[in-house]
N, C-alpha and C positions, 0 to 999 in steps of 0.2 A: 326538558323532560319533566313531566309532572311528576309527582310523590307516588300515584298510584303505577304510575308506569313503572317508576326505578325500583319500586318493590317486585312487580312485576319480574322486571328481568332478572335481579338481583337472586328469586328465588327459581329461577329459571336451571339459572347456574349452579343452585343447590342441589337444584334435582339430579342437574348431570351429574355432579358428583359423588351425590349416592347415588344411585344407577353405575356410577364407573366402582366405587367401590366395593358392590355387592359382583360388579363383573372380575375385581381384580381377586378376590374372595375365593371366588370358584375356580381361577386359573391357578391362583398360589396351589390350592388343594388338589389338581390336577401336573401339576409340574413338578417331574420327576430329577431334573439339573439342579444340581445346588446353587450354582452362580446365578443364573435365573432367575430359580426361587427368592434368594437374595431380594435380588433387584424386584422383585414383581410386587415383595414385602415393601421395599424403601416407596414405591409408586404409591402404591395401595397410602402409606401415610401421608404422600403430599398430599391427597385427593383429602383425605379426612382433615389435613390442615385447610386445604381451600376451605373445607365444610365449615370449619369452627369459624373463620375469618370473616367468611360470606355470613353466616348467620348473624356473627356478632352487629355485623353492618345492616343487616335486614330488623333485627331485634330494635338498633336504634332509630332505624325511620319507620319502627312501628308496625310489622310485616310481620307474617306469621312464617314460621320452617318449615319445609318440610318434614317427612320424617319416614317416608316412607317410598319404597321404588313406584313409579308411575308406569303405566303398559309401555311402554318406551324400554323403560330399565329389565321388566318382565322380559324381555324380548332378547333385550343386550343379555341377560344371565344366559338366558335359554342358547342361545347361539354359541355363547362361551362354551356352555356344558357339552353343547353339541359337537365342537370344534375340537375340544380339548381333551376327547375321550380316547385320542391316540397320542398324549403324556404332554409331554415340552413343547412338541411343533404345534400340537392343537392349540395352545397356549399363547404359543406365540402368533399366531394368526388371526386365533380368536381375538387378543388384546390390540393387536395391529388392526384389524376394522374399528375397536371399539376405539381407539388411539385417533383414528381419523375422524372418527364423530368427532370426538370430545375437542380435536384443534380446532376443527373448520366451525365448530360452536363459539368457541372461545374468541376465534380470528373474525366470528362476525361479530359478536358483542363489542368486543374492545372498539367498534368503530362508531359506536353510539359515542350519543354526548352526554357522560355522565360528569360529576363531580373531582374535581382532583384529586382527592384519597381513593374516592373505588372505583374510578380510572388506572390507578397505581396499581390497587390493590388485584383486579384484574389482571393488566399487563403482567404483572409478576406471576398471576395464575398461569398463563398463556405461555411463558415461557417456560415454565415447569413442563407443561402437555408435549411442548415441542421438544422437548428433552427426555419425556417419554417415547414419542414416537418416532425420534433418531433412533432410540434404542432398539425397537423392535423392529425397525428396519434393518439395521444394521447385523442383527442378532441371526434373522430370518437369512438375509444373503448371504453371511460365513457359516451358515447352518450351524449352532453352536451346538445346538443337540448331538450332534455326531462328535462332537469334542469330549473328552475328562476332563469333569469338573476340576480345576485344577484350587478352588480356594481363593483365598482374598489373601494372599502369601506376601505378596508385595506391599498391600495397603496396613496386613499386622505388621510386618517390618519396620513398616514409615510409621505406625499409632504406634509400636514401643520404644522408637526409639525418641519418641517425645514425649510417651511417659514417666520414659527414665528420666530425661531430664526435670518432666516437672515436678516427679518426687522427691529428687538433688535438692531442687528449691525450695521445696518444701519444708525438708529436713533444716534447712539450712537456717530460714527464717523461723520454723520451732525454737532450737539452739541459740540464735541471736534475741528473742524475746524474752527466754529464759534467764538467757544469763548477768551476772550481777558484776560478769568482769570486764573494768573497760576495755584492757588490755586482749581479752578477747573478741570482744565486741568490733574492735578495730578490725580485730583478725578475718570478724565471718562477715565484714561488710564487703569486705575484699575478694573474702572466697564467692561471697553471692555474684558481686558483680563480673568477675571472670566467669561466675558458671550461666549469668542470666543474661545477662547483656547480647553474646555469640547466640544463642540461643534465640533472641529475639532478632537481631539480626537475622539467620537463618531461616526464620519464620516467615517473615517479612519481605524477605527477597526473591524468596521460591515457594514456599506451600502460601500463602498468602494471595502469592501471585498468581499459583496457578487458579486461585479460582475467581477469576475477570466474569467468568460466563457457567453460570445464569444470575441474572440482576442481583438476584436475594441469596446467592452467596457470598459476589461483593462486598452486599452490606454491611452481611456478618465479619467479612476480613477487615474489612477498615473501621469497623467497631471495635475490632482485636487489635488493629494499628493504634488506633487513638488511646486504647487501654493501657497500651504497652507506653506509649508516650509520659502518661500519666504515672506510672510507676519509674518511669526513666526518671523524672523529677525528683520526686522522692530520694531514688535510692542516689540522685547525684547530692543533693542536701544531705544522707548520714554519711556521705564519705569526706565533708568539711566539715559536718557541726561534729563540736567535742562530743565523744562517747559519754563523758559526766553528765551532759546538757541534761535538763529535765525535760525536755522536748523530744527529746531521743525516745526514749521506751515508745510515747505517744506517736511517733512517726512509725515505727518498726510495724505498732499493731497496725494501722492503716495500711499499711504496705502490703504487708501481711494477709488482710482481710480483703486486698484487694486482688491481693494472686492469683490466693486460692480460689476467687468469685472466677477470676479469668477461666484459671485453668477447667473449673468446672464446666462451664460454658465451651468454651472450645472444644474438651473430650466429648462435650452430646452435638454442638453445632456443626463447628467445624468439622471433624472428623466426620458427619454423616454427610457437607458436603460433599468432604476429601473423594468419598467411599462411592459416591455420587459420578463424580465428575472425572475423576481420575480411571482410566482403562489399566489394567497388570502391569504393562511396561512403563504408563510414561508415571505409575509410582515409583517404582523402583528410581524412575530417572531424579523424580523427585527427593527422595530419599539421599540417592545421592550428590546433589546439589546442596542438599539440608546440611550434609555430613561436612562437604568441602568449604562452604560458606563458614560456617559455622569455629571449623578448626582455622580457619582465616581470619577470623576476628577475634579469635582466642591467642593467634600467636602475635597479636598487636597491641596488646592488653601493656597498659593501662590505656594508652592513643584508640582507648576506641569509641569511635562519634556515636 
């Protein structure tokens, strides 16, 4: 494929997604469900992350962006607006045609011979589309419209109950950096690894896991695996090296600095995964596999691998 072709297509793909994003625009503003809304919100920014990803890749083979809806997207809006003028179901109809452009666009592009990164880069788009348009299919045949909103009840549940924990550790690592006593120090290396270790554990065997599918939440989990690995080291090194070592303080703030990087990332990535991928029940189910796991490897404490 030549340079001017792959810009070509590359911005092809741009377009679609501003065109989808100006259709998912006028749906959010028409959809009167909250759960919906929700979701229609979380679509609407994978599309704007396609946007940023695609361009960045058209910017470096020297392509210009779009920047603007083309009569295609004119048309997609208009249709939306039209569709959508009877609340939730207009919404969901309207973004279910515009959901089958935008896969059967995707699923013909991905078949071209591009490059190995925006072949990837792609492919992970595609799997996003198709994860949109499970949804409104799925949405439109249990008519959710006819449902109470009922909230994201199950996935706040599962987000505090690992907020709680990551501000335990949080706490815990402030206190251990501060303090100037060994005898303590011994004390909170003890209390971090009883409270971080189950934790991580728990992470990793069930909310981790659930997210196999789509590609590029994988990623993210096993970036969060690998992370956790890395602080597993650490924190097995301060539970042998003396509390006096001069080494110690210098270990603690790495630890530390490294936590907190996780846990940042996981409360915007993960969790919008979670929020993604996970339907009300099989949170809950998650939630409590989180809970039993977790008090399983806390009652094995210090034997915990």
């Amino acid at each position: 494929m030549g340079p001017k072709v792959l810009q070509r297509k590359i911005a092809s793909l741009i377009q679609l997604d501003i065109d989808a994003i100006h259709a998912y625009r006028q749906a959010i503003l028409q959809t009167e469900h909250l759960e919906v809304k929700e979701q229609l919100i979380l679509f609407q920014q994978d599309h704007e992350r396609h946007l940023r990803e695609l361009s960045a890749k058209l910017i470096g083979l020297g392509g210009v962006v779009p920047d603007e809806p083309d009569l295609k997207g004119y048309l997609i809006e208009a249709f939306t607006t039209i569709r959508s003028s009877t609340g939730t179901i207009g919404a969901i109809k309207a973004m279910h045609t515009t959901e089958k452009l935008i896969n059967h666009s995707y699923g013909e592009t991905v078949k071209e011979d591009f490059p190995a990164d925006i072949r990837s880069l792609i492919e992970g788009c595609r799997q996003d589309e198709e994860q949109h348009l499970r949804y409104v299919e799925e949405a439109f045949s249990e008519k959710i419209w006819e449902q109470p909103a009922r909230g994201k009840i199950a996935h706040d549940q599962l987000f505090d109950a690992l907020k709680k924990d990551h501000e335990e550790v949080k706490n815990i690592l402030a206190r251990l950096q501060e303090t100037e006593s060994f005898p303590e120090r011994k004390n909170l290396v003890d209390t971090l690894r009883q409270e971080i270790l189950p934790h991580m554990i728990g992470e990793e065997k069930v909310v981790y896991a659930s997210l196999r599918e789509p590609k590029e939440a994988w990623c993210e989990a096993l970036q969060s695996i690998e992370e956790h690995h890395a602080a597993q080291l650490i924190l097995q090194e301060l539970a042998t090296l003396p509390t006096g070592d001069e080494r110690f303080r210098a270990k603690v703030s790495v630890l530390k600095e490294m936590v907190e990087r996780h846990i940042e990332a996981e409360e915007k990535k993960i969790f919008r995964d979670l929020l993604k991928v996970l339907s009300e029940s099989r949170a809950m189910e998650v939630l409590d596999s989180f809970t039993r796991e977790k008090d399983t490897a806390r009652s094995r404490f210090p034997d915990i691998p």
